[in-house]
C-alpha positions, -999 to +999 in steps of 0.1 A: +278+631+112+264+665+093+289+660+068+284+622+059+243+630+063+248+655+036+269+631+013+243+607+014+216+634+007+238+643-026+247+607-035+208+599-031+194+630-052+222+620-086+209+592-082+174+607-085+181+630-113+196+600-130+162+586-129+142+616-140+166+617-168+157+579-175+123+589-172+122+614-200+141+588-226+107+566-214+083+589-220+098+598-255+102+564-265+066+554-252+086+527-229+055+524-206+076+495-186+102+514-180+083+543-170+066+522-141+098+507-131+115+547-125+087+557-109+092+529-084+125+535-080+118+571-076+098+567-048+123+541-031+145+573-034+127+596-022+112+575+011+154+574+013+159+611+014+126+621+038+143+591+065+179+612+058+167+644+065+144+632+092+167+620+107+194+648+107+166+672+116+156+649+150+197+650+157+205+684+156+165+704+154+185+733+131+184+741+101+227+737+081+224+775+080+216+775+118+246+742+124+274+762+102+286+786+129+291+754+155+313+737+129+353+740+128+362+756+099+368+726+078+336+715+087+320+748+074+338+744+042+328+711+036+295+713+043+290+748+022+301+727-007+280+700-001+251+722+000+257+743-033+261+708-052+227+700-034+212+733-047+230+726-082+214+691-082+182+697-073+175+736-098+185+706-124+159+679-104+135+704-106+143+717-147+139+677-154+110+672-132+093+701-152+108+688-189+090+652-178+057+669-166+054+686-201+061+658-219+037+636-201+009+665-207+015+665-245+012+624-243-020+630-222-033+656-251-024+632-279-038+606-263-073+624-257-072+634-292-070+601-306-100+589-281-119+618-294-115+610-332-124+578-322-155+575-303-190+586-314-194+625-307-233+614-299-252+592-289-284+600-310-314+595-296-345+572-318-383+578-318-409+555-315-408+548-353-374+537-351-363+568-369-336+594-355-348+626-335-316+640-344-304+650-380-270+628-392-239+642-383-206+641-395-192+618-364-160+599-365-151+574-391-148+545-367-180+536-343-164+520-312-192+509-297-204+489-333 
């Protein structure tokens, strides 16, 4: 039971870092669709893995360290495996994760930037003449509230 639990943990986080891969060839293409669509399936993934490890967690209430020493030896070997390609899997989740969150960032600065050069830096307040309190300033080239 461990050892097909575990299986399905690894099978379920490839799959993940298959879609955080996928994720970063959406953010550098700007593929905003495809972005929402990963991030759905993401989720679907992880709501997968929480049930999993719920689960395994209600069955046994020990940790695999904790499990190892109950297990026959092939068991033990097995299921050592299974958990360094889970640790291998998810150091690279987590290096991807971290790539994505960067990238997303820079979009986030760009797109501030452009807003910025953009929209009016002020306001500008009028008297009662109609004239401007303020002196003119050198505000963007494009008014967007015009």
């Amino acid at each position: 039971m461990l050892i097909e639990t575990l299986e399905k943990q690894l099978a379920l986080h490839k799959s993940l870092l298959a879609l955080a891969q996928a994720k970063t060839e959406a953010v550098k293409q700007n593929k905003m669709d495809e972005l929402n669509r990963i991030v759905r399936d993401e989720q679907k993934h992880v709501s997968a893995i929480t049930i999993l490890e719920k689960k395994r967690t209600e069955q046994t209430g020990q940790t695999l360290n904790e499990l190892l020493p109950s297990l026959s030896a092939e068991e033990q070997r097995k299921a050592e495996e299974l958990r360094g390609q889970l640790v291998d899997v998810l150091g690279e989740l987590q290096h991807t994760n971290r790539l994505n969150e960067e990238l997303l960032d820079q979009s986030l600065q760009f797109v501030h930037l452009q807003l910025d050069l953009l929209a009016p830096a002020e306001a500008g307040n009028y008297a009662a003449d109609g004239e401007s309190n303020q002196p003119p300033s050198t505000g963007p080239i494009f008014d967007s509230k015009a």
